[in-house]
N, C-alpha and C positions, 0 to 999 in steps of 0.2 A: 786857333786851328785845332782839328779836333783828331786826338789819338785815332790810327786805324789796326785792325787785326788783317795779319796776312794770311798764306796759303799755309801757312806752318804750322798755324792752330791745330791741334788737336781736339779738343770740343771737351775737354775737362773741366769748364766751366769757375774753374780757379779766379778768374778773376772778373766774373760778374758777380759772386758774393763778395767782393772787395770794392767796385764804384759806390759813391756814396751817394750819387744820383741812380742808381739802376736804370743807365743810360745802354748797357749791354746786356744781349739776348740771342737766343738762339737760331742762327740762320739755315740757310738750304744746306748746305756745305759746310759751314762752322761760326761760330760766333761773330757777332757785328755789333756794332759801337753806334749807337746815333748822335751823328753829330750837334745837331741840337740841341740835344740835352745832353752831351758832352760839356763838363768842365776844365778839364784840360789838367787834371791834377795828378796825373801819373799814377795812380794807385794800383790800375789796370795793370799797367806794364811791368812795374815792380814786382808783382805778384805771378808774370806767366810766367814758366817753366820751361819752353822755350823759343821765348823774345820773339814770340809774333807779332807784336804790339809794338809799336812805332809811333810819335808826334807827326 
């Protein structure tokens, strides 16, 4: 299952220079995760500031 970013993103970008796939990029409204290319490795979430990022 593949991490998602919520409404609480702020678009600081913190943590797409943290996926080691650069599976995250910049959306209409704020960052989005593709699950696809999502590995499920937490990096993302670890790194936001705050805790948009969800399994």
């Amino acid at each position: 299952m593949a991490y998602k970013i919520s409404d609480e993103c702020i678009s600081c970008g913190a943590c797409a220079s943290e996926c080691p796939v650069e599976a995250i990029s910049e959306g209409a409204s704020h960052f989005e995760i593709d699950a696809d290319a999502c590995i499920d490795c937490g990096s993302c979430a670890a790194t936001c500031p705050t805790g948009a990022i969800e399994a």
